[in-house]
Z-matrix of the N, CA and C atoms (Angstrom, degrees):
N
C 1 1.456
C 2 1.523 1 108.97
N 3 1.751 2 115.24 1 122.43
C 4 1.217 3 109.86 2 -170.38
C 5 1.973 4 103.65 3 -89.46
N 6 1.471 5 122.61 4 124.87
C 7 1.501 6 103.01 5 -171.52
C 8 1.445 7 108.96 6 -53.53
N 9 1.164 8 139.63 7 175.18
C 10 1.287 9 149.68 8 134.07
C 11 1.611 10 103.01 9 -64.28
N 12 1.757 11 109.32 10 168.32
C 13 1.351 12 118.12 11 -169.22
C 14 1.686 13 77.35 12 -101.19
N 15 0.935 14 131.52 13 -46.17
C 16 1.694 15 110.63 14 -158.75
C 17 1.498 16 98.47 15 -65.85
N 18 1.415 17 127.80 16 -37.58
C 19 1.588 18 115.91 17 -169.72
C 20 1.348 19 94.94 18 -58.60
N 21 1.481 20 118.46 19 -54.48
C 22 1.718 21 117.83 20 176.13
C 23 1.344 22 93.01 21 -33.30
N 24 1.292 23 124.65 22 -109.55
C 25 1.504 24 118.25 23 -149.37
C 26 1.541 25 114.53 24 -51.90
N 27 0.963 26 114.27 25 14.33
C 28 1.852 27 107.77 26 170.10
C 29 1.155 28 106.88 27 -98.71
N 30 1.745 29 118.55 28 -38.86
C 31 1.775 30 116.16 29 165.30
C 32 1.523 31 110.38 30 -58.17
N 33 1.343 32 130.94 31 -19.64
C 34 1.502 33 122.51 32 -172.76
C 35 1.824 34 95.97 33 -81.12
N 36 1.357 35 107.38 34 -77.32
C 37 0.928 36 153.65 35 -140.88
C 38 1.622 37 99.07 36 -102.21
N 39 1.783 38 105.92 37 88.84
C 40 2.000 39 84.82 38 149.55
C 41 1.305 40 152.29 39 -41.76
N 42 1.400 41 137.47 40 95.61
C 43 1.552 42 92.89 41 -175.27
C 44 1.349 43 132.13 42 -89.19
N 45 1.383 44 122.73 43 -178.45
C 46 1.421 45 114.06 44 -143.37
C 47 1.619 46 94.99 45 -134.46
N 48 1.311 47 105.81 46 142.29
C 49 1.652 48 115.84 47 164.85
C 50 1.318 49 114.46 48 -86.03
N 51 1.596 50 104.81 49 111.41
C 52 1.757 51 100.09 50 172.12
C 53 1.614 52 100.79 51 -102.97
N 54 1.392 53 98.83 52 147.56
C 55 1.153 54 114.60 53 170.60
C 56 1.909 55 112.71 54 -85.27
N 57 1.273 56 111.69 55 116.94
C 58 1.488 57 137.74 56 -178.55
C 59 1.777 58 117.01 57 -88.47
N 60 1.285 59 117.34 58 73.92
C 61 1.551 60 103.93 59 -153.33
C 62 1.710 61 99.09 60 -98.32
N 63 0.988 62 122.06 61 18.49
C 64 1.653 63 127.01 62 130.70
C 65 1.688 64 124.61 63 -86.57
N 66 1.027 65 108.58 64 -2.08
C 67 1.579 66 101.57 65 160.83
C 68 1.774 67 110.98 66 -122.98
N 69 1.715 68 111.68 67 22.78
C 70 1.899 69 90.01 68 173.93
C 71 1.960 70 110.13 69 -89.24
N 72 0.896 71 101.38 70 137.13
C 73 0.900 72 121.27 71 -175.04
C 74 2.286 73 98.35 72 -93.52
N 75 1.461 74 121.13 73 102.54
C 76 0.660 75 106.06 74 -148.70
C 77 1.829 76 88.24 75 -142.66
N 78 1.874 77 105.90 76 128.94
C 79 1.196 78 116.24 77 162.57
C 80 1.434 79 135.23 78 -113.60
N 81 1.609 80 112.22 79 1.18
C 82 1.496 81 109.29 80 162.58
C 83 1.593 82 87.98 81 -162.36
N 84 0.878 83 121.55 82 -160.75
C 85 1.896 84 144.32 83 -145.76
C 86 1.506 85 92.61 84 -94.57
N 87 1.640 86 114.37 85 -20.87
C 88 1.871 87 100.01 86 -171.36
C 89 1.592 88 112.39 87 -67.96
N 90 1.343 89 100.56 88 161.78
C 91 1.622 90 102.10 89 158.59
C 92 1.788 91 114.00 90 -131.18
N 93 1.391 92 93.57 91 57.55
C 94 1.804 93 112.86 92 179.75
C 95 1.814 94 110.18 93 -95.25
N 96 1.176 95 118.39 94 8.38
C 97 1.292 96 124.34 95 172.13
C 98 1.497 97 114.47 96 -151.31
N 99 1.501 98 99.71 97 118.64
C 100 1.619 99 103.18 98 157.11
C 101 1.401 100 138.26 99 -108.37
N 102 0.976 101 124.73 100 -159.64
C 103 1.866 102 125.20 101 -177.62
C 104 1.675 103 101.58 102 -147.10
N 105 1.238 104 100.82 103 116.26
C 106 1.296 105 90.08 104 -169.75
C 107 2.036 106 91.62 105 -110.62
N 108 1.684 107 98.46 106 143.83
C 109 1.021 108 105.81 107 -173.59
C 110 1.595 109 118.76 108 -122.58
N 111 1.080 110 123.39 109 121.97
C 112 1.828 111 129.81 110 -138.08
C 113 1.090 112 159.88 111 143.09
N 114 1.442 113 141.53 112 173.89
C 115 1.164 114 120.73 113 166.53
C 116 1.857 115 114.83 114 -48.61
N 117 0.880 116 101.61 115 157.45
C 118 1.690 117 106.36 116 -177.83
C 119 1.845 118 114.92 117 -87.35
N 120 1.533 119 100.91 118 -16.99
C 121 1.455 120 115.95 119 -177.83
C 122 1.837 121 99.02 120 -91.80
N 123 1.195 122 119.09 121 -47.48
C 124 1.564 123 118.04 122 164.76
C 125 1.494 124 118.94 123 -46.12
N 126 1.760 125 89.44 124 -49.34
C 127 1.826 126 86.68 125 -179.33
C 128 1.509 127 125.94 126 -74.69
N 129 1.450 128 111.38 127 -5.43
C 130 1.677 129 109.55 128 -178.58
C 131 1.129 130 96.91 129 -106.25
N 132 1.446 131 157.34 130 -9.63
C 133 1.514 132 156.90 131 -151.92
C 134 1.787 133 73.08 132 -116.78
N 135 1.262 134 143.78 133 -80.58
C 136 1.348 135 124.87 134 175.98
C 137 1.327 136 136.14 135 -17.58
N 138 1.796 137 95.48 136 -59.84
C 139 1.730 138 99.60 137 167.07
C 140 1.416 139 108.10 138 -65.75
N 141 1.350 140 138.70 139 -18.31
C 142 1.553 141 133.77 140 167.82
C 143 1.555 142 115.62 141 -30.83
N 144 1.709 143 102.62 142 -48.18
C 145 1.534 144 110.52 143 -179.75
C 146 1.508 145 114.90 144 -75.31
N 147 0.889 146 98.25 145 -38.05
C 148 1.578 147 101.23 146 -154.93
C 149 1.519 148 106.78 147 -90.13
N 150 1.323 149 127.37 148 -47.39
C 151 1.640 150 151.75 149 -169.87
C 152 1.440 151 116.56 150 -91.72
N 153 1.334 152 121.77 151 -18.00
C 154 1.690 153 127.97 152 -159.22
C 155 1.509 154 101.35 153 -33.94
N 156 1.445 155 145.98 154 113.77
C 157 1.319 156 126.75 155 140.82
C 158 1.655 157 97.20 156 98.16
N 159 1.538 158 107.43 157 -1.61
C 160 1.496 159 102.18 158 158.29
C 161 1.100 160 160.07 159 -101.97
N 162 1.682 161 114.39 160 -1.34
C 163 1.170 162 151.78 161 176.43
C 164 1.736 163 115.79 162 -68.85
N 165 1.253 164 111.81 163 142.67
C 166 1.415 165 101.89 164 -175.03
C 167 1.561 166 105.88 165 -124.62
N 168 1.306 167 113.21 166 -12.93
C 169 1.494 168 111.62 167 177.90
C 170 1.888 169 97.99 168 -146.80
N 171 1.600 170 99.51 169 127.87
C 172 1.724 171 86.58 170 167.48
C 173 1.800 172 103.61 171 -124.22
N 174 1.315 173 119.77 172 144.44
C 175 1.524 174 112.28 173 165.73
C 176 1.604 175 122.69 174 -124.13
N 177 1.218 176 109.94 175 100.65
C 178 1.387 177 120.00 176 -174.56
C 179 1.705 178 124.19 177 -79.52
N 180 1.317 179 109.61 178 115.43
C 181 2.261 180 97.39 179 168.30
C 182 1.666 181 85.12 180 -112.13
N 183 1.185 182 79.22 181 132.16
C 184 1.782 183 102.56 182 -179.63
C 185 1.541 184 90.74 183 -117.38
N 186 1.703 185 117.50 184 147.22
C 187 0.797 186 108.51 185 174.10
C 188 1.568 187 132.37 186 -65.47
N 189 1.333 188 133.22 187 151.62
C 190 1.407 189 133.49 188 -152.09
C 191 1.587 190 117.67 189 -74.30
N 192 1.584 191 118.97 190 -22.27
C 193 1.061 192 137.47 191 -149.16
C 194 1.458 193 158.93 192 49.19
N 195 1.711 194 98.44 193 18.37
C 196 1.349 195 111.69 194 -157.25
C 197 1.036 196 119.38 195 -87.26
N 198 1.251 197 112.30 196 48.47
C 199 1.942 198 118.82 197 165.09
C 200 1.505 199 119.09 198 82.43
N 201 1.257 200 117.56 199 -27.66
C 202 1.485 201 133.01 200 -165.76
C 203 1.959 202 104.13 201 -86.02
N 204 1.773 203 90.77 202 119.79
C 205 0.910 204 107.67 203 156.70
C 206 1.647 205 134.62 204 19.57
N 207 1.625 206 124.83 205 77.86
C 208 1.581 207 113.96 206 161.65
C 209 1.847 208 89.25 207 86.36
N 210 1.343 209 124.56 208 6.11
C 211 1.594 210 108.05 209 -175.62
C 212 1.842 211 103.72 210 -70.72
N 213 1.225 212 129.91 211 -36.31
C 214 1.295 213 144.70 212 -137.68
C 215 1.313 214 97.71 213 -150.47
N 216 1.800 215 122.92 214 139.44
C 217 1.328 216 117.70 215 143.47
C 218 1.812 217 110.36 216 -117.52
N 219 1.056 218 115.73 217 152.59
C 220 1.301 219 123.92 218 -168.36
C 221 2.125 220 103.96 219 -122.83
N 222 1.090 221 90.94 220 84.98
C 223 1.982 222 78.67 221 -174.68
C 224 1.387 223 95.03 222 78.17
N 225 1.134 224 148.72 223 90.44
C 226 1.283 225 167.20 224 -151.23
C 227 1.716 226 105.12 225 -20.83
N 228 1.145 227 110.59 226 28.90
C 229 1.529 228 108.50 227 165.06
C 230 1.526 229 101.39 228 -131.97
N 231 2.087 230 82.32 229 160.47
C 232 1.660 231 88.03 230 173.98
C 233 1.385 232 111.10 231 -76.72
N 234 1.068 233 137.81 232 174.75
C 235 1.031 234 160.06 233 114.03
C 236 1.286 235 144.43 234 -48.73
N 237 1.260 236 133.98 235 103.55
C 238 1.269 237 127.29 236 -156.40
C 239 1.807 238 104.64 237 -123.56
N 240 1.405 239 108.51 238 168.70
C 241 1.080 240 123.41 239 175.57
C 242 1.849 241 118.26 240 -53.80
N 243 0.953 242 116.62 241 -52.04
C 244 1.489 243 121.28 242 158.92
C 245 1.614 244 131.39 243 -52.43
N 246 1.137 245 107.81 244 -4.62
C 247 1.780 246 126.99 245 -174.40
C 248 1.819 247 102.25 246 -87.61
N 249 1.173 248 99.57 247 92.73
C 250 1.848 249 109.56 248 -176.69
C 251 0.925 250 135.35 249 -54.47
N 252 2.231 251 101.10 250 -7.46
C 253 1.844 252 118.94 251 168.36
C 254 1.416 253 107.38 252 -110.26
N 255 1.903 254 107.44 253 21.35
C 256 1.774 255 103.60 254 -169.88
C 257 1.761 256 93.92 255 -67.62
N 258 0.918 257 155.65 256 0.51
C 259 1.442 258 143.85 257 169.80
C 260 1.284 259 123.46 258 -82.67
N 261 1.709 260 99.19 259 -56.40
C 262 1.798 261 120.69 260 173.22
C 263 1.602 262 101.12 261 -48.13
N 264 1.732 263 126.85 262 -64.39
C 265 1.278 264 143.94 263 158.74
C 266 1.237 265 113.45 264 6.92
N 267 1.589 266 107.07 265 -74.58
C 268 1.687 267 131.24 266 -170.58
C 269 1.306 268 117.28 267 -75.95
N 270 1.634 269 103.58 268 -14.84
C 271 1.249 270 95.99 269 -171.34
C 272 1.804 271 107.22 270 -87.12
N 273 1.563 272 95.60 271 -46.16
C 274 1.398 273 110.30 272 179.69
C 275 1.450 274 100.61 273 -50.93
N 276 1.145 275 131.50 274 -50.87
C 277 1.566 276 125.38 275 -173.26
C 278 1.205 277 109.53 276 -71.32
N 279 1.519 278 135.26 277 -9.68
C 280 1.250 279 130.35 278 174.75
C 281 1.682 280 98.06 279 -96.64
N 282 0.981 281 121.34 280 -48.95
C 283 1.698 282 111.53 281 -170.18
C 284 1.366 283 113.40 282 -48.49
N 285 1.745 284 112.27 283 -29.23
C 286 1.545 285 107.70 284 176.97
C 287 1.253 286 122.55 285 -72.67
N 288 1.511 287 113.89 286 -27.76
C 289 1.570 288 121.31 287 177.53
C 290 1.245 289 111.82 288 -57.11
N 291 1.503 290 93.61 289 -52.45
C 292 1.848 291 108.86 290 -159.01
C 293 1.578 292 103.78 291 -63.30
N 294 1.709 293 128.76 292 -45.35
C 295 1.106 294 119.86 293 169.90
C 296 1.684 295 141.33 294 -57.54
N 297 1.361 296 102.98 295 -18.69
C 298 1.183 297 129.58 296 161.31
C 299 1.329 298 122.29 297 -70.16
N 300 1.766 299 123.82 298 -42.18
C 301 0.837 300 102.08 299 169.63
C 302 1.657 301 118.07 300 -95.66
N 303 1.346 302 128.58 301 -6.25
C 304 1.466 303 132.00 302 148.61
C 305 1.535 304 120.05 303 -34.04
N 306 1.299 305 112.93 304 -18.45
C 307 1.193 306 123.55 305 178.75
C 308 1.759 307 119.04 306 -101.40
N 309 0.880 308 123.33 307 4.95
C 310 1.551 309 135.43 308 -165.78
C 311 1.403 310 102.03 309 -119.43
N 312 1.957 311 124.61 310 -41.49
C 313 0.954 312 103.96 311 170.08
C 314 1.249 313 149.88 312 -77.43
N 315 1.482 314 139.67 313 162.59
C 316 1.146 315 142.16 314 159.92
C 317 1.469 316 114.91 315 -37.05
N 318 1.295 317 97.67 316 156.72
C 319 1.533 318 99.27 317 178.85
C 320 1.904 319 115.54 318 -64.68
N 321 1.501 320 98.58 319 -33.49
C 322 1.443 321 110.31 320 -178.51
C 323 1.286 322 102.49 321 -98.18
N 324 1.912 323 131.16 322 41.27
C 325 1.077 324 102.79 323 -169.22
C 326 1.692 325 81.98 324 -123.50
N 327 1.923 326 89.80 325 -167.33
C 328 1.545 327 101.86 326 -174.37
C 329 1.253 328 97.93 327 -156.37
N 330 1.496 329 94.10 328 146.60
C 331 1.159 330 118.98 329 172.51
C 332 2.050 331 129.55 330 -89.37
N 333 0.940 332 149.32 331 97.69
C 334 1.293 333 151.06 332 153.30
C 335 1.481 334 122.88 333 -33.88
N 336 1.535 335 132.50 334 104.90
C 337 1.066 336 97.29 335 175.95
C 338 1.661 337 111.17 336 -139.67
N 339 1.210 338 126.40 337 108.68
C 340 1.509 339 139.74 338 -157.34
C 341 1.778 340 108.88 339 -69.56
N 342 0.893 341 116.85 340 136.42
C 343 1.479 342 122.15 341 -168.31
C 344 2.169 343 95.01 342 -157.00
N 345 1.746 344 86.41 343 169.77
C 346 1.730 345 83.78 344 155.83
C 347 1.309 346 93.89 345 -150.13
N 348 1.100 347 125.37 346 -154.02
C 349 1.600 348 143.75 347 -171.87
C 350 1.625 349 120.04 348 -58.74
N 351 1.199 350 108.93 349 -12.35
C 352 1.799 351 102.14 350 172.68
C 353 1.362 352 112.89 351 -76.71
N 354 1.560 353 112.12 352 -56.73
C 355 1.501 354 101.16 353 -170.97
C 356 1.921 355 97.96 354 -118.17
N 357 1.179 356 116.96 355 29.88
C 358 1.186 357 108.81 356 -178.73
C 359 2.437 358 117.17 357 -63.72
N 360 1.394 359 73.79 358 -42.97
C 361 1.963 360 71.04 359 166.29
C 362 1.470 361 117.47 360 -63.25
N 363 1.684 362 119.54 361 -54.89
C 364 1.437 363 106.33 362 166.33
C 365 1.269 364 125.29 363 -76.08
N 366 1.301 365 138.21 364 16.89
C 367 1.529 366 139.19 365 135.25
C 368 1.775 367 114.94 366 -53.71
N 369 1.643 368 91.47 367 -67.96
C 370 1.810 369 87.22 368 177.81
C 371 1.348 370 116.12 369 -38.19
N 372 1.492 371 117.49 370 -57.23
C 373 1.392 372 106.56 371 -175.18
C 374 1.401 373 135.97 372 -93.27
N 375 1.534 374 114.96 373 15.46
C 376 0.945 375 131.37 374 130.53
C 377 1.766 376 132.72 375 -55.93
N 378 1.081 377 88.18 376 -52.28
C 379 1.859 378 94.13 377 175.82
C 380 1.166 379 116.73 378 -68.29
N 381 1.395 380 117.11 379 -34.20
C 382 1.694 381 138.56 380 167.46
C 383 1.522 382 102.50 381 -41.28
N 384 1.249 383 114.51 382 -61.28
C 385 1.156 384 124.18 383 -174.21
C 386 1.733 385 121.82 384 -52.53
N 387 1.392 386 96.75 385 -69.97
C 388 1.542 387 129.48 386 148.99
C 389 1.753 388 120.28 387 3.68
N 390 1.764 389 87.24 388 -87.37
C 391 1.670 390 128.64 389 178.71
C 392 1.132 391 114.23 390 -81.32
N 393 1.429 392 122.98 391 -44.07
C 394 1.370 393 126.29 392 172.42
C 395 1.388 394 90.02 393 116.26
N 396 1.769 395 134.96 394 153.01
C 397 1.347 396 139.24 395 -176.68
C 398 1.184 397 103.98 396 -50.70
N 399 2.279 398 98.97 397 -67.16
C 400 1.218 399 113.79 398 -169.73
C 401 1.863 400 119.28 399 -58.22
N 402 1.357 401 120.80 400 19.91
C 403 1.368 402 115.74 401 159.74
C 404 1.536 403 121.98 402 -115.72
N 405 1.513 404 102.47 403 19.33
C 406 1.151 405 85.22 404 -162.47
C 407 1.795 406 89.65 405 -97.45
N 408 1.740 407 107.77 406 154.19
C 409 0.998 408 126.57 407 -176.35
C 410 1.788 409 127.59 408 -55.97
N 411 1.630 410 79.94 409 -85.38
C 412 1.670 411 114.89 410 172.94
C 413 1.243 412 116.66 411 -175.02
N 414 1.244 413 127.15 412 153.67
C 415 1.514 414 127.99 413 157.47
C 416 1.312 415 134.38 414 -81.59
N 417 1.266 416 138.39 415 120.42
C 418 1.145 417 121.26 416 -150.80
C 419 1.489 418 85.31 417 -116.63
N 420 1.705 419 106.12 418 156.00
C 421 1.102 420 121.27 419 154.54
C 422 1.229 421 153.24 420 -116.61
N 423 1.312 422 124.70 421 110.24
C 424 1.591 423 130.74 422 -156.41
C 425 1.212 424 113.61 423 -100.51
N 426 1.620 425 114.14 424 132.98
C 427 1.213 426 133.44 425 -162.19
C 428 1.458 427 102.15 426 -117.38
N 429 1.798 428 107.98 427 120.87
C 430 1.452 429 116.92 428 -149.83
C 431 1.593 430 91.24 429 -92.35
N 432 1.598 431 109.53 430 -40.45
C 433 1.713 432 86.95 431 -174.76
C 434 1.970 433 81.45 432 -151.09
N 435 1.265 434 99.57 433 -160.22
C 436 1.748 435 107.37 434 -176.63
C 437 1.443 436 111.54 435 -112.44
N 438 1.538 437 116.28 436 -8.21
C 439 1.034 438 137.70 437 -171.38
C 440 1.410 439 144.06 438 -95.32
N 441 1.078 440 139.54 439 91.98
C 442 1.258 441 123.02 440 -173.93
C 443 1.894 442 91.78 441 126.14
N 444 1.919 443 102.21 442 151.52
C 445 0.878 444 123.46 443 160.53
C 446 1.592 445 126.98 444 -138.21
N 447 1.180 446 91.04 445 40.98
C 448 1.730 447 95.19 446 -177.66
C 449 1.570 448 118.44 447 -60.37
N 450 0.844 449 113.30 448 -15.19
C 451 2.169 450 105.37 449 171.91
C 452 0.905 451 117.51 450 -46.62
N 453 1.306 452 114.77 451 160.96
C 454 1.553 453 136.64 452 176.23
C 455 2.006 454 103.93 453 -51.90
N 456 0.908 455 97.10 454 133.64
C 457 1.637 456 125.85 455 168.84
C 458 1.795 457 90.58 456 57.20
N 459 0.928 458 145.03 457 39.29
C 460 1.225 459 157.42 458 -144.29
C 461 0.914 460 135.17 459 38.70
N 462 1.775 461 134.84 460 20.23
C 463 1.823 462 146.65 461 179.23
C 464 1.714 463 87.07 462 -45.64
N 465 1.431 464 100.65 463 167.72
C 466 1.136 465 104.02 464 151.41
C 467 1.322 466 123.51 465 -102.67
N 468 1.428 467 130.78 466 142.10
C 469 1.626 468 125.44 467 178.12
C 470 1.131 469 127.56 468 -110.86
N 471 1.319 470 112.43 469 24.41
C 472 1.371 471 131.01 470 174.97
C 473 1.515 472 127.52 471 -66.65
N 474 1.764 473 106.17 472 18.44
C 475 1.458 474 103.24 473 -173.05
C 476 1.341 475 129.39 474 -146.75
N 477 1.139 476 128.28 475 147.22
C 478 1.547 477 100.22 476 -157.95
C 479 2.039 478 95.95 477 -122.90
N 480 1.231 479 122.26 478 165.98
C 481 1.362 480 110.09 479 155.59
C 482 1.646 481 141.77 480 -131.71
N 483 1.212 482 123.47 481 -178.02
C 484 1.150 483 109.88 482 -171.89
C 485 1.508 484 117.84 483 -133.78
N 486 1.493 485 124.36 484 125.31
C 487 1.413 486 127.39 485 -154.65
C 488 1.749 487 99.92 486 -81.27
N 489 1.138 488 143.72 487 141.16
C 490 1.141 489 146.65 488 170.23
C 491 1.283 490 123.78 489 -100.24
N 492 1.478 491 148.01 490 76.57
C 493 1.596 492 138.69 491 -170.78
C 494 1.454 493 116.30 492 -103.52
N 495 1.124 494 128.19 493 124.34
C 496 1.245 495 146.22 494 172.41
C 497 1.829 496 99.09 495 -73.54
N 498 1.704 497 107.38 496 144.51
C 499 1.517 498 113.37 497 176.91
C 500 1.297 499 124.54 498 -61.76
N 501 1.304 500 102.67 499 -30.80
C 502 1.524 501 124.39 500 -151.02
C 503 2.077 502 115.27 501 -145.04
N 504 1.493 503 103.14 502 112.60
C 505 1.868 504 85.69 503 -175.50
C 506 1.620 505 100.94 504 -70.08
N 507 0.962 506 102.89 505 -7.77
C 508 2.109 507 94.56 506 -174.55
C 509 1.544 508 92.65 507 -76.97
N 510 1.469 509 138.40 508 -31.89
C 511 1.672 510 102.20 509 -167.78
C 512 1.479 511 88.05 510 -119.50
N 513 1.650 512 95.29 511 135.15
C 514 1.135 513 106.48 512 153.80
C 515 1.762 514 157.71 513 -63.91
N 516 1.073 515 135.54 514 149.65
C 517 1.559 516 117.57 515 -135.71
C 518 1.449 517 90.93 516 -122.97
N 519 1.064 518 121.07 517 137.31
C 520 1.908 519 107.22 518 168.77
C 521 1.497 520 93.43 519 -152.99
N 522 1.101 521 124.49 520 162.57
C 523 1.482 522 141.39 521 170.10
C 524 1.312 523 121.01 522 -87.96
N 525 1.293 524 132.87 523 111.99
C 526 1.172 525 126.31 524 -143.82
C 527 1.417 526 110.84 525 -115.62
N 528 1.160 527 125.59 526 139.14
C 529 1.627 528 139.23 527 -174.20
C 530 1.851 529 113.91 528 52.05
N 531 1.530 530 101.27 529 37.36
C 532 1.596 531 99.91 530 176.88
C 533 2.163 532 90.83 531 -105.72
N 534 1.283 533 84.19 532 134.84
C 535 1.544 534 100.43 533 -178.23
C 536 1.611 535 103.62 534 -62.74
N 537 1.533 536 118.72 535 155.68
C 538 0.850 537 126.55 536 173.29
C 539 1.445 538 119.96 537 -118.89
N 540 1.122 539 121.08 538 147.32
C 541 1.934 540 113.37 539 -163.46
C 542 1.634 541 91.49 540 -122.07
N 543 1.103 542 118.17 541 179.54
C 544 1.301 543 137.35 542 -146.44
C 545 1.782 544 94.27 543 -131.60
């Protein structure tokens, strides 16, 4: 496992939430919501302190990894399609996120996590790992438009999906007050 430079400087170096009071965006007197602005590995090792085990819903788009140009940097480079550890890469940079944020949620909470067809199999079993099998939800599948059949041998690839993990297999997870149709 090659470290990342930000985990490096997060073992040196705490990082710190400054408060920006030209950018709050503000509708009454609370301070029950923030915006965190940053690396995404700074901002969950932050919520480590502050959030541990308090979160009840998280929804993550990680980048997808599909080789193309400037999508991802890995150790302050991109990553490209020709890079023969671009999988190992994504994964290591995803296992640190994902454990971090495994740690923020509630016991009854869940995690969201958006992917499409490049690394969607080594996501599952990554998160498997992660979350544990027995939490994992379902996969959902999202349909980007109605249009088009550009896939391989003609599939359509118009769709991307999203992994669902519950914190905990003891509480059960349901979606609450979405109507049901017939």
């Amino acid at each position: 496992k090659e470290p990342e430079q930000v985990v490096l400087d997060c073992e040196r170096n705490i990082p710190i939430v400054q408060r920006i009071k030209e950018k709050e965006i503000r509708t009454d007197d609370s301070d029950d919501n923030i915006i965190i602005e940053g690396d995404n590995f700074h901002a969950l090792t932050c919520l480590n302190y502050t959030h541990k085990g308090k979160i009840d819903v998280i929804y993550i788009d990680p980048p997808y990894n599909t080789g193309k140009a400037n999508e991802w940097k890995y150790n302050d480079k991109y990553v490209d399609e020709n890079d023969g550890y671009r999988h190992s890469k994504w994964l290591n940079f995803m296992e640190k996120r994902l454990r971090l944020a495994s740690n923020l949620l509630k016991d009854d909470g869940v995690i969201f996590i958006s992917i499409n067809n490049y690394e969607s199999s080594q996501l599952k079993l990554l998160a498997d790992k992660i979350f544990g099998e027995n939490c994992f939800v379902e996969q959902l599948t999202i349909v980007s438009s109605t249009n088009g059949m550009g896939g391989k041998e003609g599939f359509a690839n118009n769709h991307e999906f999203c992994l669902c993990y519950k914190k905990s297999p003891e509480k059960n997870f349901r979606f609450k007050g979405l109507a049901q149709t017939e």
